[in-house]
N, C-alpha and C positions, 0 to 999 in steps of 0.2 A: 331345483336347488335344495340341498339338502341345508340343515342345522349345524350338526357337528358331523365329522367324519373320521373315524377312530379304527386305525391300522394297528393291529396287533397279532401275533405268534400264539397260539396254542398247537397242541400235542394231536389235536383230531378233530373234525366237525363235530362230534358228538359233545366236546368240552368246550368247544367254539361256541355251538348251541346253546348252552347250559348258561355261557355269560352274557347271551344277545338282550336280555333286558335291563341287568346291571351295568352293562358293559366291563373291558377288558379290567378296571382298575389298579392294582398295583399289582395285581397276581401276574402278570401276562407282560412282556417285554411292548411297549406299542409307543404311536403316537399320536398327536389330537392335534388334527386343522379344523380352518372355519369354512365357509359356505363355498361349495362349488360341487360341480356333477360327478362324482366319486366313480360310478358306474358306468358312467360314459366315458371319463378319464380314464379308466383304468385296461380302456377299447384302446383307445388312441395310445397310450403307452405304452401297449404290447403294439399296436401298429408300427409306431414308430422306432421302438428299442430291436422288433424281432423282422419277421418277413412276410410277416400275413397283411392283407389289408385290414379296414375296418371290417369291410362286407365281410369276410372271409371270418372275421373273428364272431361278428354278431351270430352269423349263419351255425357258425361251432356252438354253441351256445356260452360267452366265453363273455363276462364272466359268469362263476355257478352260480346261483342262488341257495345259500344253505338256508336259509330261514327267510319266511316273508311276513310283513306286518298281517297282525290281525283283522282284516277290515278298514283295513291303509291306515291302520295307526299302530302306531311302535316300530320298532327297528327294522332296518334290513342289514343282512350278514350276507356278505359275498366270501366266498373265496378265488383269491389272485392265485390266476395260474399259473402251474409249474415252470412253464415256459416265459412270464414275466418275472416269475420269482428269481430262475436261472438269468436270466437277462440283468436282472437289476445288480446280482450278486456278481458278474461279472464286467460291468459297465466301471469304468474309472469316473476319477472327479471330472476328465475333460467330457467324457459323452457322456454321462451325466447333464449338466451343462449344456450342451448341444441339445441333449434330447429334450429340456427343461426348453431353450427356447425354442424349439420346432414346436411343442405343446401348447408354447404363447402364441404364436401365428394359427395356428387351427384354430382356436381359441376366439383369436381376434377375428375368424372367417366367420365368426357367430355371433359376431359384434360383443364377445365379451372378452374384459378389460383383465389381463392376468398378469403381476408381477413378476419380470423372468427370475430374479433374487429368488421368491418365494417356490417358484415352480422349480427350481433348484433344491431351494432347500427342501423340498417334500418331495422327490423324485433319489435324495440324494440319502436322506432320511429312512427310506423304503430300503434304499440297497445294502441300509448298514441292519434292517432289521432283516435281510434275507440271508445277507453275508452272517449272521449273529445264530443263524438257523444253522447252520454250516453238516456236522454228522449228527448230532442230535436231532427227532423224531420230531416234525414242525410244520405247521404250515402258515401262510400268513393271510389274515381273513382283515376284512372290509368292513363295519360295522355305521351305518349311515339313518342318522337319524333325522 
């Protein structure tokens, strides 16, 4: 389980990079949840938004790792891929919602406790920061501390 888990927009890995120790702050469109497997999460919501399995996703190597802690200390940066970025930016409030509680059952297979409200609201949160990417130059990275 991670600390905090910080979803934000920059213009490239290489700027994505550049804020993985300060993280996003005010410069970067994003958002900040609390403790949960961000990078496991982010399996299982392209599993269940798109048409790959999990296997299928790990196997891709999905998601990337743009930066890895130093000796397991400090951040890890993901970037969410194209194909969950597309997904979330076309998903409505209702599968939004749906996809939110399928995440809570998986979830629950693991014996851990996740509020569907919550899995809503940060599933629902994700698609306005993809939809927000829209023709502008963007991608949207993972930041887990």
């Amino acid at each position: 389980m991670s600390g905090i888990v910080e979803f934000f927009v920059a213009p490239s890995r290489e700027v994505a990079s550049a804020v993985v120790g300060s993280g996003p702050g005010e410069v970067f469109d994003s958002l900040t949840f609390g403790n949960f497997d961000a990078e496991e999460a982010l399996i299982e919501w392209e599993s269940i938004l798109g048409s790959r399995s999990f296997a299928e996703l790990v196997d891709a190597g999905v998601p990337e790792v743009v930066a890895e802690p130093d000796d397991g200390e400090g951040p890890l940066l993901l970037l969410v891929s194209a194909a969950l970025q597309r997904a979330l930016a076309a998903a409505d409030g209702h599968r939004l919602a749906e996809a939110g509680r399928q995440w809570v059952l998986v979830r629950a297979e693991e014996r851990e406790v996740f509020d569907p409200e919550v899995a809503a609201r940060i599933l629902t949160g994700l698609a306005e920061l993809a939809n927000g990417i829209g023709d502008r130059q963007g991608w949207l990275y993972c930041r887990i501390t």
